[in-house]
C-alpha positions in Angstrom: 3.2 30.1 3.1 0.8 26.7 3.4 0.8 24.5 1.3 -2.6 22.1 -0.3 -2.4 19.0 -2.7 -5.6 17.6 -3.5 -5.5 15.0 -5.4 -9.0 14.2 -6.7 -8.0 10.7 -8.3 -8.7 9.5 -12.3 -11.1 13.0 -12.2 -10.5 13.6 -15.4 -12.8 11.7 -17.8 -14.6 11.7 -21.6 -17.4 13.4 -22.6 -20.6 10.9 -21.9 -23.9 10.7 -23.7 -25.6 9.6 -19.8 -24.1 13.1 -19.2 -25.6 15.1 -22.1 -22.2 14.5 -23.6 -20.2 16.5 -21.0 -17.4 15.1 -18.8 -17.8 14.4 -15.4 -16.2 17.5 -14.5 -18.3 19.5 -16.8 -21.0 17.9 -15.3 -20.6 18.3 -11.6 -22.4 21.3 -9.6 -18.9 22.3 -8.2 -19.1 26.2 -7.8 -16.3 26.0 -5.5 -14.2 24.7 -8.1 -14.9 27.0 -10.7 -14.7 29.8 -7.8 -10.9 29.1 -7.5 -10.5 28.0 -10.9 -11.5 31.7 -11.8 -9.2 33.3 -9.9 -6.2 31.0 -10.4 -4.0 29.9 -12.8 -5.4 26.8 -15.3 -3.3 23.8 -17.4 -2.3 21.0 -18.2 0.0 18.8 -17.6 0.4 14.5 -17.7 1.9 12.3 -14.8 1.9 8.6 -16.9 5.2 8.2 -18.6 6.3 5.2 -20.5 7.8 2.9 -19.9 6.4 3.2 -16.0 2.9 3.3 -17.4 -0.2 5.2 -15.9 -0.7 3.8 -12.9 -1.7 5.4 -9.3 1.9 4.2 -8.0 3.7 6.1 -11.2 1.5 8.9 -11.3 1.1 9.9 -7.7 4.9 9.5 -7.3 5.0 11.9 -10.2 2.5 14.5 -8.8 4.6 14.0 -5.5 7.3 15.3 -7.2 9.6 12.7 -8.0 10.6 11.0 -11.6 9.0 7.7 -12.1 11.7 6.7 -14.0 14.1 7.1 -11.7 12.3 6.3 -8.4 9.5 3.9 -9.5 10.3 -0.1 -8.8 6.4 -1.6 -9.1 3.0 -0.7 -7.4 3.1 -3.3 -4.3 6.7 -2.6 -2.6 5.2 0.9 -2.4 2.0 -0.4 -0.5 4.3 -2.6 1.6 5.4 0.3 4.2 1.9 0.8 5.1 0.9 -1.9 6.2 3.8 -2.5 8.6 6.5 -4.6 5.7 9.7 -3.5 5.9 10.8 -5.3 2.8 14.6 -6.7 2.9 17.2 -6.4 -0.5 16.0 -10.5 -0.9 12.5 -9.8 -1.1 10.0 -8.9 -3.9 6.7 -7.2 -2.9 3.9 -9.1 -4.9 0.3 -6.9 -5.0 -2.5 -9.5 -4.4 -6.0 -8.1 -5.6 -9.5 -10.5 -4.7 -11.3 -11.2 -7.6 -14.6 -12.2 -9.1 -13.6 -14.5 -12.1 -16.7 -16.0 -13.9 -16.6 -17.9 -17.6 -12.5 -16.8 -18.0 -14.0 -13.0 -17.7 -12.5 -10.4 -15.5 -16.0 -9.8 -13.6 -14.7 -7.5 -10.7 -11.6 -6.4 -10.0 -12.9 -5.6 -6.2 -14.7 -8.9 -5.8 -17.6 -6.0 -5.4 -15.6 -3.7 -2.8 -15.4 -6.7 -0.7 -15.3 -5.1 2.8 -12.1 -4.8 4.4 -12.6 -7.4 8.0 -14.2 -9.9 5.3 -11.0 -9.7 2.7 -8.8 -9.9 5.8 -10.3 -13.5 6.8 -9.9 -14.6 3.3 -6.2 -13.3 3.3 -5.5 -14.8 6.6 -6.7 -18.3 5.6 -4.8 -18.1 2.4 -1.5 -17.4 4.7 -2.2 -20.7 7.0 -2.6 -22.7 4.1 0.1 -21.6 1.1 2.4 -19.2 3.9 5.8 -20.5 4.0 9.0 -19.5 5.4 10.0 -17.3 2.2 6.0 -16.3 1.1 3.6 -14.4 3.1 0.1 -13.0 2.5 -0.6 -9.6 4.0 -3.8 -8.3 4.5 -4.3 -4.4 3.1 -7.4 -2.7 2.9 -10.8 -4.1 0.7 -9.6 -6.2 -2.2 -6.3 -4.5 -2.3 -3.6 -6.9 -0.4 0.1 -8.1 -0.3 2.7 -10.6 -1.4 6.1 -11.1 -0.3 8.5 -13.7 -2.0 12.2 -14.2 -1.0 13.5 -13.9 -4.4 17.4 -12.7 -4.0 17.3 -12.6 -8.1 14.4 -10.9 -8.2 10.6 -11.8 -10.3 10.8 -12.0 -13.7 7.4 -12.0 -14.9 4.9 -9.8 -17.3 1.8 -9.1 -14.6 -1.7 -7.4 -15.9 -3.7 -4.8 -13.2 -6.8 -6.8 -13.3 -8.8 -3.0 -13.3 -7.1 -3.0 -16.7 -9.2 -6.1 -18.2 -12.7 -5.3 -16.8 -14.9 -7.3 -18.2 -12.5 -9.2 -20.7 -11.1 -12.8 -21.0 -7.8 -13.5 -18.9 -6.3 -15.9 -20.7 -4.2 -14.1 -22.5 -3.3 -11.6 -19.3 -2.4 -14.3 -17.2 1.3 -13.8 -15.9 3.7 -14.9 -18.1 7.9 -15.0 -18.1 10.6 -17.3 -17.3 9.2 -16.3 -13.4 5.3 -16.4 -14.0 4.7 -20.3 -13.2 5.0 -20.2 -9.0 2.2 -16.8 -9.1 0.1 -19.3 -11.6 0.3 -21.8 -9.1 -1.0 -19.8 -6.2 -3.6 -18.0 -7.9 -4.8 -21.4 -9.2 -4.6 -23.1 -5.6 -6.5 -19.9 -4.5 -9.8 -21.0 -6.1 -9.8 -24.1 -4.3 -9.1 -22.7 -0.9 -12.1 -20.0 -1.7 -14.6 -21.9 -3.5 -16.4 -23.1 0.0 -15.0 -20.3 2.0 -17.8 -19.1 4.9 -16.8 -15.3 3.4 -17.6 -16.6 0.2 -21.0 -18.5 1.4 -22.2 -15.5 2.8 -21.6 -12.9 -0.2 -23.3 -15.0 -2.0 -26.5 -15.4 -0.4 -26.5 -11.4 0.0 -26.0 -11.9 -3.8 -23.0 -10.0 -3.7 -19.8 -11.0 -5.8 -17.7 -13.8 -4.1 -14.0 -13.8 -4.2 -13.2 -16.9 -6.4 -9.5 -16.4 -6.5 -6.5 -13.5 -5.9 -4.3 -11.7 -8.5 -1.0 -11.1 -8.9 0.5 -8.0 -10.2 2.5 -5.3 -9.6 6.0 -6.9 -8.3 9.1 -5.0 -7.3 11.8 -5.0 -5.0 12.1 -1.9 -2.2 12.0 1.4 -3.6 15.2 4.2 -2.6 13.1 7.1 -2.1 14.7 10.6 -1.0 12.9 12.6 2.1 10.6 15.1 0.4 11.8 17.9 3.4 15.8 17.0 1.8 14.3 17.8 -1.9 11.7 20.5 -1.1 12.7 21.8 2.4 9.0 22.0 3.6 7.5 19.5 6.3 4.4 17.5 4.9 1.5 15.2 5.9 0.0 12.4 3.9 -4.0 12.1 4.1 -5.1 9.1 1.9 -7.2 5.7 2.9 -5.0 3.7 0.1 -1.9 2.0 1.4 -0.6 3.1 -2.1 -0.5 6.6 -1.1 0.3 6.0 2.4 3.3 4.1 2.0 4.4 6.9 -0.6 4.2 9.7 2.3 5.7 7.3 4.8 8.7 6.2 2.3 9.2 10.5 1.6 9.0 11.1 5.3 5.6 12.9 5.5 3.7 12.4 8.3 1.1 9.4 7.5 -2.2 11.0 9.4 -5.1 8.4 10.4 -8.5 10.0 10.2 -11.6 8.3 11.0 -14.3 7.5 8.6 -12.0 7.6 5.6 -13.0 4.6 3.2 -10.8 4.5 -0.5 -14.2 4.8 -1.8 -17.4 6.8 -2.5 -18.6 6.6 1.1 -15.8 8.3 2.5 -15.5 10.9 5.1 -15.0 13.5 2.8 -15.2 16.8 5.8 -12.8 15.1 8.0 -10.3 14.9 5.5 -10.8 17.9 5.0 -10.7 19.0 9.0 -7.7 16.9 9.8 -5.7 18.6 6.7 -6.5 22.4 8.4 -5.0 21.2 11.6 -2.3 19.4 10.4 -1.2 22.9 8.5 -1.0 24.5 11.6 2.3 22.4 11.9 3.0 21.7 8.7 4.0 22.7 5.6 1.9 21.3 3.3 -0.7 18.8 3.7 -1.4 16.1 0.4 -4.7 15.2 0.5 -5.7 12.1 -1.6 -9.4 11.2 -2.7 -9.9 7.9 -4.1 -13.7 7.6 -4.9 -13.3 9.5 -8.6 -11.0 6.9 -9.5 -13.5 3.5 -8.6 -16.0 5.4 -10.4 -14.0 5.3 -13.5 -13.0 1.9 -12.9 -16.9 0.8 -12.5 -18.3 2.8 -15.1 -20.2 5.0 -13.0 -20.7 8.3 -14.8 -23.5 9.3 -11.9 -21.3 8.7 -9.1 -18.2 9.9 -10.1 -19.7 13.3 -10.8 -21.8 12.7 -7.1 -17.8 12.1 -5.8 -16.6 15.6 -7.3 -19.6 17.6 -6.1 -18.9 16.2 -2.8 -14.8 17.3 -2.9 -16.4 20.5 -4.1 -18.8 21.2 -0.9 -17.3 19.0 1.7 -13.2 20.2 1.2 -12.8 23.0 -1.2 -15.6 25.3 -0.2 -14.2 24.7 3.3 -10.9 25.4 2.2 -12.0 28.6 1.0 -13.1 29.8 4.0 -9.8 28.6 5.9 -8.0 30.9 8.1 -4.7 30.4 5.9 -7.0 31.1 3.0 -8.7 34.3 4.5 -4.9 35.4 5.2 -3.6 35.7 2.0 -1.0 32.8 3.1 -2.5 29.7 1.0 -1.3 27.8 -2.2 -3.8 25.4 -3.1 -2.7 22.7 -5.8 -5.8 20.8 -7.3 -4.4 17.5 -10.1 -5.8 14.4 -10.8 -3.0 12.0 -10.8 -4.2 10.6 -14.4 -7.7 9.9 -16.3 -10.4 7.3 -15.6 -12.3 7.4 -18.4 -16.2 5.8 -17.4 -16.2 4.3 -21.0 -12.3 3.1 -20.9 -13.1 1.8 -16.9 -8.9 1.9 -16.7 -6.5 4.8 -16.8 -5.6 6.5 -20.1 -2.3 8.1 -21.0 -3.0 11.4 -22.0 -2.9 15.4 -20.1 -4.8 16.0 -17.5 -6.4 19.3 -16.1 -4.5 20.9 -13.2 -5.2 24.0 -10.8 -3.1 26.4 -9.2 -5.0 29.0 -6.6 -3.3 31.4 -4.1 -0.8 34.3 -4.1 1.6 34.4 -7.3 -1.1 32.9 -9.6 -3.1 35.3 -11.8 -6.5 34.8 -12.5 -7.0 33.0 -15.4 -11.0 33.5 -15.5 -11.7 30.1 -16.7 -13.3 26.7 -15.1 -11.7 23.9 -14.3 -12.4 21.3 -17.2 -10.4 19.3 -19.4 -11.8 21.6 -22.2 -10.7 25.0 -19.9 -7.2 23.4 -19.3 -7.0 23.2 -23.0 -7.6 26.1 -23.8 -4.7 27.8 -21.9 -0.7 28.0 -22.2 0.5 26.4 -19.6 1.0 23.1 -20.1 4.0 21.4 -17.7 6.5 18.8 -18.7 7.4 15.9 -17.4 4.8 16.0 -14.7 7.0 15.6 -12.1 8.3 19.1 -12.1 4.6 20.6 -11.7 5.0 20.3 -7.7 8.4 22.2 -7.8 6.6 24.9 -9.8 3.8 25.1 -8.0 6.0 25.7 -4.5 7.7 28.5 -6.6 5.2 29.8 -7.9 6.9 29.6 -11.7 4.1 28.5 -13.4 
């Protein structure tokens, strides 16, 4: 038997007056979805536990298969691994987002989707200039970068997401804790260094949002991770253009593929994901394939795109997956889950259950769509989270 994971992220939304009061999902022209939804087996099921939270980096470890609350140490030592940092038992991983701060307001948390080689001369400039012996900046990809601290007692500190604060005042989300004053200090000398940056100069006259300082959030010290082949005995590959997700199939052992064209956002390569997943089954096990754009809708608001990202999973990888050759063969488990909601009116992640799909031999057709109002609608409904992948692979749902 293969094995699918697609993990459509924050999919799973509110209904929307700007969508005749229908959810994304409800929206979308996804007949391939509601193809395999028909035939397969429908639920629900909820990946944000507390006290981890309901973040990407506790909710995909959870639709990975493994307890937050036993594995999860913080969101950036899990992007550190992909982007080449071996972190050392002294070290704290610090995530570094680029902002747009205007008035005390969270304006962006993307700095506009700042483009990757622009972010990277920022980041590189704020190494030469606050870098030290025991702090380095790391470049990652967009607005999503990296802080590492020697800290042998570890960061003590109470850190916001800045995508949780969307247009709100951040005064009262600064850090804070015996250990918040030295990531005050270098998001304060961060505005200096960026207020006459050239990157900066540039966005501006494009009259696109400049990057007027970084973010910190999302500390930890180096995760102890077990190989997913040791828990699950099946061979896996990771397809995802976040380093979040990346660094999570490199820490399990999966092998990290690097296709082309993929983006973390609504312009990605959505068929060559798809591609590379087909002939990465023809080794593998199981292939997890990760697909950000849903999610940055959410975060932005954007009711019409997100539902534009869905329809496009739905033509450009499931309808292809459908007409696989494991799929024609009778020899195909596909597992469809967000990791957690986006809600456009929320524009952050909510804690509540999620919609999840099972298609392929040992799941009987459950005749209905695949909707947060179908999923509720049925029996199954797995808890904790975590154990859905196990169930899935066994077909015990």
């Amino acid at each position: 038997m293969k094995y699918v994971v697609l993990c459509p992220d924050g999919a799973a939304d509110w209904p929307l007056p700007a969508l005749d009061n229908r959810t994304p999902l409800e929206a979308a022209h996804a007949p391939n979805l509601a193809r395999m939804a028909a035939g397969g087996l429908v639920g629900l099921t909820q990946h944000a536990v507390e006290p981890a939270g309901n973040g990407s980096d506790v909710c995909c470890m959870s639709l990975l298969g493994f307890d937050p609350l036993k594995y999860h140490t913080g969101r950036a030592p899990l992007e550190a691994k992909s982007l080449g940092v071996e972190l050392n038992p002294d070290e704290v991983a610090v995530r570094c987002n680029t902002v747009t701060i205007e008035d005390g307001l969270m304006v962006d948390y993307s700095a506009g989707h700042i483009p990757t080689e622009e972010s990277k001369r920022l980041i590189d400039d704020l190494q030469k200039v606050l870098g030290s012996e025991g702090r380095h900046f790391y470049a990652g990809v967009q607005y999503r970068h990296l802080l590492v601290l020697r800290r042998p007692e570890g960061l003590n500190a109470s850190c916001t997401p800045p995508h949780n604060i969307i247009g709100r005042e951040i005064e009262s989300h600064l850090p804070q804790g015996p250990d918040a004053p030295p990531l005050l200090e270098l998001m304060e000398a961060s505005k200096k260094l960026f207020a006459e940056h050239p990157v900066n100069r540039e966005r501006i006259k494009r009259r696109e949002n400049p990057v007027t300082q970084i973010w910190l959030w999302g500390h930890g010290p180096r995760p102890k991770l077990p190989a997913f082949r040791d828990v699950y005995g099946l061979d896996g590959a990771m397809i995802s253009a976040v380093d979040l997700l990346r660094s999570l199939g490199l820490y399990l052992g999966l092998e990290v593929l690097n296709v082309p064209g993929i983006t973390g956002f609504t312009d990605t390569d959505y068929g060559a994901k798809l591609r590379y997943a087909l002939e990465a089954l023809k080794a593998k096990d199981l292939v997890f394939v990760h697909v950000e754009a849903p999610d940055e809708c959410g975060h932005m608001g954007d009711a019409a795109g997100k539902r534009e990202a869905l329809e496009r999973i739905d033509a450009e990888i499931v309808g292809p997956l459908l007409e696989s050759e494991p799929a024609r063969a009778g020899n195909l488990r596909v597992l469809v889950c967000p990791d957690h909601s986006t809600p456009c009116a929320l524009r952050t992640h909510a804690t509540e259950k999620i919609p999840f799909l099972a298609w392929g031999p040992g799941f009987a057709p459950a005749g209905l769509g695949f909707t947060e109002s179908d999923a509720r609608r049925t029996k199954a409904d797995v808890a904790p989270g975590y154990e859905l992948l196990g169930r899935f692979l066994r077909g015990a749902l």
